[in-house]
C-alpha positions, 0 to 999 in steps of 0.5 A, spaced: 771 158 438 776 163 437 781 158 435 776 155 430 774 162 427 782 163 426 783 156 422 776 154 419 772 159 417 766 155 417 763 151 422 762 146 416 769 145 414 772 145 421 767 139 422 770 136 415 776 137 417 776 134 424 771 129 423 767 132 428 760 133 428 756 139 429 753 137 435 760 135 438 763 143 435 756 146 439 759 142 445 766 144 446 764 151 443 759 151 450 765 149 454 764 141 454 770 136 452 773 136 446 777 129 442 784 127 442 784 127 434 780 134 434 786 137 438 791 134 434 788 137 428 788 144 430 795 143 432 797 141 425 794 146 423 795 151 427 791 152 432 793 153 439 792 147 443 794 150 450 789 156 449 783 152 448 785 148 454 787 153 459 784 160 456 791 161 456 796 163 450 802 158 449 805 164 445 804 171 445 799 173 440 805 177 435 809 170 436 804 166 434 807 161 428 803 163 422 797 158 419 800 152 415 799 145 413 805 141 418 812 142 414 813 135 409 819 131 411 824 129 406 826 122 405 833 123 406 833 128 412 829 121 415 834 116 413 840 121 415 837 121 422 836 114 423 842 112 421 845 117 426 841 115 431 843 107 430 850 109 430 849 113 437 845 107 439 852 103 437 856 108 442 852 107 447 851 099 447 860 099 446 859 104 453 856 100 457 861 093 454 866 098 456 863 099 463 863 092 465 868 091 463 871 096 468 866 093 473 869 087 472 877 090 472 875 093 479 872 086 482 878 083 479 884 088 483 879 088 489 880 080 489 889 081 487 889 087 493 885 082 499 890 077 498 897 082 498 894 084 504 892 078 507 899 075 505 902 081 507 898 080 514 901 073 515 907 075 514 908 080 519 905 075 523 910 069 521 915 074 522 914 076 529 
């Protein structure tokens, strides 16, 4: 409740604002549960979600982030973003080429060093 009162000053507005009915806020404020989307809403705009969950705060109450509609994300910073991300997920996908590569390197000498010793196994034995 204490929640609620910080964001929503009325029961009305609150329930408008979430999409939760008048009976539905009576039961939480009661104690009962309380929906996914009401809690993402008053996350998004402020609330303290882990409070309403647990009776304790997330942050102390001088550190608590001021009440404010979510910060909109500019288009460019998004692309900007992506692209970086597609980039990293090239670097990666080169990596692991790379390290199979190395695999099969390995596998290769592993082979080249099996028969050098097994020829030089003969020969110490030819030559006895």
């Amino acid at each position: 409740m204490e929640e609620r009162r910080k964001i929503w000053k009325s029961r009305k507005k609150f329930g408008e604002d979430t999409g939760l009915s008048f009976g539905s806020l009576e039961n939480w404020e009661n104690g009962l549960n309380i929906s996914c989307d009401c809690l993402r809403e008053i996350h998004n705009r402020g609330g303290d979600i882990i409070y309403i969950l647990t009776g304790k705060r997330s942050l102390p109450e001088t550190d608590a982030r001021p009440l404010a509609q979510p910060k909109a994300v500019d288009i460019s910073e998004l692309k900007m973003l992506k692209e970086k991300l597609q980039a990293q997920e090239q670097e990666i996908e080169e990596l692991r080429k790379d390290k199979e590569d190395l695999r099969n390197d390995k596998a290769e000498l592993r082979k080249l060093l099996d028969l050098t010793e097994a020829q030089l196994s003969r020969q110490g034995r030819n030559s006895s």
